[in-house]
N, C-alpha and C positions, 0 to 999 in steps of 0.2 A: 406556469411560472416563467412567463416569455416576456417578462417588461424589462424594460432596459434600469442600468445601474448607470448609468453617463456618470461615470468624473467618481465611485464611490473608491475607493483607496484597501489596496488587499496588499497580504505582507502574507508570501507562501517559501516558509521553510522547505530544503528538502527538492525544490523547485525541477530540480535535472532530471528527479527520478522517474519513473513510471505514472506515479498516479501523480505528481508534479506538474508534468506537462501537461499530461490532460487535464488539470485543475487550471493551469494558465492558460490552453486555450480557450475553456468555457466561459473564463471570468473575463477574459479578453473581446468575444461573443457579446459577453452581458454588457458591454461599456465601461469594466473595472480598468482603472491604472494599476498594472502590477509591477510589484517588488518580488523579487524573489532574493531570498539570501542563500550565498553560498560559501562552499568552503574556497581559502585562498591556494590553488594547486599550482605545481609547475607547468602542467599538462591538465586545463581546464576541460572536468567530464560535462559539454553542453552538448553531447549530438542529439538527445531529444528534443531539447526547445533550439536545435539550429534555426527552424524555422524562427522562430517567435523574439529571436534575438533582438532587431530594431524596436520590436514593438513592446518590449518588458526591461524595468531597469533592475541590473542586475547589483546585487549592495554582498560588500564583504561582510560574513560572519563565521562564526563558533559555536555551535551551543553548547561548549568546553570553556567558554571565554564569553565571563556575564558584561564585560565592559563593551564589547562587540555586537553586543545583542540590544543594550543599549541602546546604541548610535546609528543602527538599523533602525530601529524604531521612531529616533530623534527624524531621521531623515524622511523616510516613510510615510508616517502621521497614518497611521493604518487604520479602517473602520474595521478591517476582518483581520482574522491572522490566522492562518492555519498551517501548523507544525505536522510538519509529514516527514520531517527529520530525523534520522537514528539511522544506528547501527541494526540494520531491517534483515538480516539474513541470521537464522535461527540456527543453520548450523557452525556458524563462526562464533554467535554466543558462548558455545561452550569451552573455544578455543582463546577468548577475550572476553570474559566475563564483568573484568575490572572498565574495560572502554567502553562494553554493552551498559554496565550502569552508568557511567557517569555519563552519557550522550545520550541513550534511550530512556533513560529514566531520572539523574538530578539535572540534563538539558533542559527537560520541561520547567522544572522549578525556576532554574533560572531565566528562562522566555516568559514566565508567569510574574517575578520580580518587576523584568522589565517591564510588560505591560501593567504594572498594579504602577510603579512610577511614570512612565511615557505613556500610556495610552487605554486608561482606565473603563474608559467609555467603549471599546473596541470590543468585538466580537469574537473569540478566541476557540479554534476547532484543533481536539486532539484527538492525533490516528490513533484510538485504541488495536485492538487485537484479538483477533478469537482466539489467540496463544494463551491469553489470559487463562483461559478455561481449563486447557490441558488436560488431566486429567479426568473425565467429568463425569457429571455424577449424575445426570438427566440428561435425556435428546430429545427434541432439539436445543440447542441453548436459547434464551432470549436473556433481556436488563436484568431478569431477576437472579440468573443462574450462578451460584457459587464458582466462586474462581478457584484453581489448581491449578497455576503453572506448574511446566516440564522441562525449564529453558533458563535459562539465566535473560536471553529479549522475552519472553512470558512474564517473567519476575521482574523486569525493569520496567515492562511495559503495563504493570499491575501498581507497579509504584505512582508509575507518571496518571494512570489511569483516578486512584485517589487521593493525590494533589491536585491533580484539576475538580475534584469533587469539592476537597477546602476549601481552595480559591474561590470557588463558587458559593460554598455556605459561609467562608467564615469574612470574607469581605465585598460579596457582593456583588461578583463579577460577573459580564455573561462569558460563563465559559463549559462546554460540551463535547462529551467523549462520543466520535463513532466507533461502536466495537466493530468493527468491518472484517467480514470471514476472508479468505482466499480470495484475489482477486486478478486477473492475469489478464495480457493482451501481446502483442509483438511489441511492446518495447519494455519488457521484464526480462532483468537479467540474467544470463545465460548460467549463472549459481544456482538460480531457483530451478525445482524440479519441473514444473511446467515447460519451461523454456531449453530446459534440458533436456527434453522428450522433442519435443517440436522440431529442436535443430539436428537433434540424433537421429531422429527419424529422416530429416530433410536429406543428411549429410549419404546416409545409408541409401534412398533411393537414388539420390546421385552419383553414387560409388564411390564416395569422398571417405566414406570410415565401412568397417566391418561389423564395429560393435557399439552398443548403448550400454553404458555401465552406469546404474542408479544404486542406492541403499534398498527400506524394507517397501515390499509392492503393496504388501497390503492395506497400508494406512488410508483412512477413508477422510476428503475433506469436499468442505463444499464453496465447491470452485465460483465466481464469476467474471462478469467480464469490466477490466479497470477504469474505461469511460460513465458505467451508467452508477461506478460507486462513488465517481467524486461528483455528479451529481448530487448525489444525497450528500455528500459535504457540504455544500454550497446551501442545500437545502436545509441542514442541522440550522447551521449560521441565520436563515429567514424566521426559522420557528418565533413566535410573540416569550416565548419564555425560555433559557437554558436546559438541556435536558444529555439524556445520554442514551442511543439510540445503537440498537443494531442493525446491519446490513448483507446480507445473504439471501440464496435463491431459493433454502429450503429443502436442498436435494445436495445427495451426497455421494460421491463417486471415489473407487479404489485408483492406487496409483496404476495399478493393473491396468483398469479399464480405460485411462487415459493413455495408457500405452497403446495398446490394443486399437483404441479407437484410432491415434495418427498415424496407425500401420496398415491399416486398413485404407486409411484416408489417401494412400500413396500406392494404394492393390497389391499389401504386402498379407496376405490374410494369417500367414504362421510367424509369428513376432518371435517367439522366443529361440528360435536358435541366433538372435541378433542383438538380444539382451544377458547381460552378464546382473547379477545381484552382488554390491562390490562393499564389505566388512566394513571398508574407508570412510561412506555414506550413513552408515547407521550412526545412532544417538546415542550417549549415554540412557537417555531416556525419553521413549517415544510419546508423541502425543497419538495414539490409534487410533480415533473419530473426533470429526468437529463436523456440525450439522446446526446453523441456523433457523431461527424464527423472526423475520422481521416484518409480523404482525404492524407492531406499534410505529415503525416508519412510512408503513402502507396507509394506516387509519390518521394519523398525524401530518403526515408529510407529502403523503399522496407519490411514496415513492415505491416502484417495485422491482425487481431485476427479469428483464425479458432474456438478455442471452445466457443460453444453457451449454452444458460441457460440451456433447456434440458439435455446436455451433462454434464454439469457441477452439475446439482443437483445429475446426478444419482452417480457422483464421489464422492460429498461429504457425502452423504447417506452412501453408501456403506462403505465408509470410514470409518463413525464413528458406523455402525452396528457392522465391524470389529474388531473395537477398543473395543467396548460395551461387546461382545464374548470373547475379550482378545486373537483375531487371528493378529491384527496388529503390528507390531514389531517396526513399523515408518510411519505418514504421511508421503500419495503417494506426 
């Protein structure tokens, strides 16, 4: 899938985030003109796409505010659109459940208005979530698997998941859910547990802190890494027909073991007298396994995920060792 897109027009919600940038730089690779929309801040969050800033136009939005979303689109004239936008951290759901709906979940609807008005003919990709799952009833998951969210972003993200399914049967639209498992790299927020371990770990071998203090160790997910999953975004978007698509490596790893692994990674080999397990951290209610199948984006899509957790802690480690030194100039 290495042919150019000269001059094709994308409209990426969400843009600043983690799988944002890496979505802007690929489409930017491919010869796409990109829009990103964002939110209007006093202290604008670009340091991921600092780089990319000349080269993408950046348009105010809401996806709190249908008139805004609009005029985005008015401007834009999008072939693609993809909503990577929400209130993305699972454990503030619980503590904002009323903002986790109306942005993770009736945001979609209203991004779906606007493109059923402005821009019908456009290509429409929503971050679904293997939060959906939650509780779950078979491993691995795959399209078929019954959903049980554990989360108020689960339950928003299950809403948004089948409104994009109407949109698509009841008026015609192309528009496709990637359920996308865990997906991390060095530019994931220091909230998320991944990036929490990474820099904890960094900060510890550096002698900058004493302690890592996480929620429950045990919970098992399956990790990958966030460049080769907005790939398969991009790739949902070329499919000849709408569809809804999972993404995952297949392989499922404890929070333990991702601890374990970046302490190791720094030649700390007895971790736990440097981890605390902190009451603070845990959930009302956990989600304890997520384990993908993405089968059907392999035989469709021709897409697979090559980095695995190992590979992946030692990138995020390093990363933020670099950053900690003050040698890094940019997440890799």
């Amino acid at each position: 899938m290495g042919t150019s897109f000269e001059g094709r027009r994308a409209l990426v919600t969400g843009i600043t985030g983690q799988d944002g940038s890496y979505l802007a730089e690929q489409l930017l690779e491919r010869g796409y003109r990109v829009y990103g929309l964002v939110r209007r801040l006093s202290t604008p969050n670009t340091q991921n796409i600092a780089h990319l800033l000349d080269r993408v136009v950046l348009l105010d939005g809401d996806l709190h505010d249908a008139a805004s979303l609009d005029t985005a689109l008015r401007a834009s004239e999008p072939e693609e659109i993809y909503n990577l936008a929400a209130q993305s951290f699972v454990g503030v759901s619980f503590n904002q459940p009323v903002v986790t709906g109306e942005v993770t979940g009736l945001g979609v609807v209203r991004l779906l208005e606007a493109m059923r008005a402005r821009a019908d003919k456009a290509r429409f990709y929503q971050a679904a979530s293997s939060e959906m799952f939650g509780k779950v009833k078979r491993s691995p998951q795959d399209e078929t698997t019954e959903f049980h969210p554990r989360s108020p972003y689960g339950v928003a993200k299950t809403y948004a998941y089948w409104a994009c399914v109407n949109y698509r049967e009841s008026y015609g639209l192309f528009v496709s859910n990637g359920i996308l498992f865990n997906h991390e790299s060095p530019r994931r927020g220091r909230e998320f547990v991944t990036r929490k371990i990474s820099d904890g770990v960094a900060r510890i071998k550096l002698g900058l802190a004493s302690k890592l203090k996480l929620g429950t160790l045990t919970t098992h997910r399956d990790w990958g890494y966030a460049p080769e999953y907005v790939d398969l975004m991009w790739r949902i978007l070329q499919a000849p027909v709408p569809s809804d698509f999972v993404g995952a490596t297949g392989e499922m790893h404890s929070v333990e073991e991702f601890v374990e692994l970046a302490f190791r990674h720094v030649g700390i080999e007895d971790w736990r007298p440097y981890v605390e397990e902190d009451p603070r951290f845990k959930r009302p209610a956990e989600v304890d396994l997520l384990c993908g199948d993405a089968k059907k984006a392999k035989l469709e899509l021709g897409w697979e995920a090559k980095v695995k957790v190992p590979e992946l802690v030692k990138l995020m480690v390093d990363n933020d060792l670099a950053l900690l030194r003050g040698s890094a100039p940019r997440a890799a």
